[in-house]
N, C-alpha and C positions, 0 to 999 in steps of 0.2 A: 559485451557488457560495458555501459556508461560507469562512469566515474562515481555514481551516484550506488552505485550495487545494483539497479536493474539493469534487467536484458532489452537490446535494443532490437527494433527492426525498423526497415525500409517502410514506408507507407506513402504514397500519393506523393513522390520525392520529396521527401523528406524524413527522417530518422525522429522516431516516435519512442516510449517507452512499450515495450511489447507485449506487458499485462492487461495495459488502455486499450492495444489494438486488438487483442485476446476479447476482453468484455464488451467492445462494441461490434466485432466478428458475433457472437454469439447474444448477447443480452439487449443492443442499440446503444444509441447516443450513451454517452453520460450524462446524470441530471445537473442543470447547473449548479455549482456552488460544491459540486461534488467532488470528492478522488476516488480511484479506485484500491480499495482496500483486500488484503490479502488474508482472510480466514487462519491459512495454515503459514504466514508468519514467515512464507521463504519469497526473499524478494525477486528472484528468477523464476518462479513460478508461473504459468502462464495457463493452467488450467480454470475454464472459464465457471466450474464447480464451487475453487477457491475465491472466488473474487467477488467484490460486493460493492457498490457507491456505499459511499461515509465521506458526512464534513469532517473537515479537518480536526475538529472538536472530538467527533467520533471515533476518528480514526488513532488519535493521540491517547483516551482514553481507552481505547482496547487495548492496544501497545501497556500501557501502563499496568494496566488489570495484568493483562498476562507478563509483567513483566520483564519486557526487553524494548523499555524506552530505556535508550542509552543515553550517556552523557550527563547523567544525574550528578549534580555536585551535596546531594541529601545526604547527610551524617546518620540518619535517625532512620529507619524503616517504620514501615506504617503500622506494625505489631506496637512498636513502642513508642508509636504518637499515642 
């Protein structure tokens, strides 16, 4: 596991994140401009069921919906906006 919370693997010598190499194993390329995003929220996760392209816009706001976007410095919850 990277420093980052994903899990790593080997690929084409070089050390890739292991969810990328999961969703293009199974689904191709990724679209440009895209990440691949994790359905069920666990960053070790590597089932390619879980995994989806999302711009980074997209991917920021699922996190937030479901929230477990960390590192919020918000006083206020979105109830009491």
């Amino acid at each position: 596991m990277g420093s980052h919370g994903y899990g790593n693997a080997w690929c084409d010598t070089k050390v890739r994140t292991a969810h990328r190499v999961a969703y293009e194993a199974f689904h191709g390329s990724i679209p440009a401009g895209r990440q691949v995003a994790h359905a069920c929220d666990v960053r070790l996760c590597c089932n390619p069921e879980h995994l989806f392209p999302a711009t980074a816009r997209e991917n920021s706001h699922d996190a937030m919906r479901k929230g477990r976007h960390g590192g919020s410095a918000a006083k206020l919850t979105p109830d009491q906006v």
